[in-house]
C-alpha positions in Angstrom: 7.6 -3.1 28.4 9.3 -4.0 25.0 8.4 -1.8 22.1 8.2 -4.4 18.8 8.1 -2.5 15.1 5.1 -4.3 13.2 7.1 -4.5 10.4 11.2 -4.6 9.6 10.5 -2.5 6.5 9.9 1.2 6.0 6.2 2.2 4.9 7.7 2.9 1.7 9.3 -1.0 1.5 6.4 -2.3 2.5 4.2 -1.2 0.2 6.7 -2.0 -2.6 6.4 -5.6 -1.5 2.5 -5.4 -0.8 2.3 -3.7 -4.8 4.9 -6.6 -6.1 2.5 -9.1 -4.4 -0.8 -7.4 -6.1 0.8 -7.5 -9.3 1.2 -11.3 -9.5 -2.8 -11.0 -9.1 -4.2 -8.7 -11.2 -3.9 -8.1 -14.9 -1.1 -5.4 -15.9 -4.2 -2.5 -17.0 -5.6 -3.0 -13.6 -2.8 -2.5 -11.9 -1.7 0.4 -14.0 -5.1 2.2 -13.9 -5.5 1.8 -9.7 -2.3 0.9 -8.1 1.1 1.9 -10.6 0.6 5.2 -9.2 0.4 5.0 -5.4 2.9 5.2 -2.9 3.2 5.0 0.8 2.8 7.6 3.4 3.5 6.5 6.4 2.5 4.4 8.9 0.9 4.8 12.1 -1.4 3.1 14.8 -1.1 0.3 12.6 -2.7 1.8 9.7 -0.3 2.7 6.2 -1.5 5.6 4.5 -1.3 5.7 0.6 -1.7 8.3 -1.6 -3.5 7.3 -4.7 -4.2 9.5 -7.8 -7.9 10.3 -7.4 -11.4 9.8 -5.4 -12.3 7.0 -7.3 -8.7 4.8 -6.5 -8.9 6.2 -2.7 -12.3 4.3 -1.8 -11.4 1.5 -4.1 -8.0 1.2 -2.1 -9.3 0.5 1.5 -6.7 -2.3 2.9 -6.3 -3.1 6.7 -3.5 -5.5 7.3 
Protein backbone atom coordinates (compact mmCIF):
# COMPACT_ATOMS: atom_id res chain seq x y z
CA UNK A 1 0.00 0.00 0.00
CA UNK A 2 1.27 3.51 -0.99
CA UNK A 3 1.41 6.09 1.83
CA UNK A 4 0.12 9.69 0.06
CA UNK A 5 0.90 13.03 2.34
CA UNK A 6 -2.53 15.06 2.32
CA UNK A 7 -0.77 17.94 1.74
CA UNK A 8 2.93 18.91 0.04
CA UNK A 9 3.22 21.73 2.67
CA UNK A 10 4.22 21.62 6.27
CA UNK A 11 1.35 22.33 8.91
CA UNK A 12 3.00 25.51 9.41
CA UNK A 13 2.85 26.34 5.26
CA UNK A 14 -0.37 25.43 5.13
CA UNK A 15 -1.88 27.44 7.39
CA UNK A 16 0.10 30.45 6.05
CA UNK A 17 -1.68 29.85 2.77
CA UNK A 18 -5.12 28.97 4.46
CA UNK A 19 -4.56 32.60 6.66
CA UNK A 20 -3.38 34.48 3.20
CA UNK A 21 -6.65 32.99 1.75
CA UNK A 22 -8.83 34.29 4.87
CA UNK A 23 -7.40 37.54 4.55
CA UNK A 24 -8.61 38.35 1.06
CA UNK A 25 -12.16 37.62 2.96
CA UNK A 26 -12.40 39.35 5.86
CA UNK A 27 -11.86 42.96 6.86
CA UNK A 28 -8.15 43.72 8.24
CA UNK A 29 -9.81 44.18 12.30
CA UNK A 30 -11.31 40.85 12.00
CA UNK A 31 -8.57 39.21 10.94
CA UNK A 32 -6.31 40.95 13.44
CA UNK A 33 -8.65 40.38 16.42
CA UNK A 34 -9.20 36.30 15.61
CA UNK A 35 -6.72 35.04 13.24
CA UNK A 36 -3.22 37.52 13.08
CA UNK A 37 -2.27 35.64 16.02
CA UNK A 38 -2.59 31.87 15.35
CA UNK A 39 -0.29 29.53 14.17
CA UNK A 40 -0.18 25.85 13.29
CA UNK A 41 0.54 22.93 15.40
CA UNK A 42 0.63 20.10 13.69
CA UNK A 43 -1.14 17.91 11.80
CA UNK A 44 -2.53 14.59 12.30
CA UNK A 45 -5.33 12.11 11.33
CA UNK A 46 -6.26 14.70 9.10
CA UNK A 47 -7.00 17.26 11.48
CA UNK A 48 -4.44 20.71 11.83
CA UNK A 49 -4.23 21.90 15.15
CA UNK A 50 -4.01 25.72 15.77
CA UNK A 51 -3.21 27.59 18.63
CA UNK A 52 -5.15 30.65 18.98
CA UNK A 53 -4.87 33.40 21.70
CA UNK A 54 -7.89 32.71 23.86
CA UNK A 55 -11.28 30.57 24.58
CA UNK A 56 -13.27 32.86 22.70
CA UNK A 57 -10.95 32.51 19.13
CA UNK A 58 -10.58 28.58 19.87
CA UNK A 59 -14.51 27.77 19.55
CA UNK A 60 -14.81 30.51 16.99
CA UNK A 61 -11.87 28.78 14.99
CA UNK A 62 -13.36 25.21 14.34
CA UNK A 63 -12.28 24.38 10.51
CA UNK A 64 -12.30 20.79 9.04
CA UNK A 65 -10.69 20.68 5.68
Amino acid sequence: MEHTKPFEQSPEEFWRLVLDDLRLQMTRATFATWLQSTRALGLANGTLSIQVRNRAAQELSLIHI
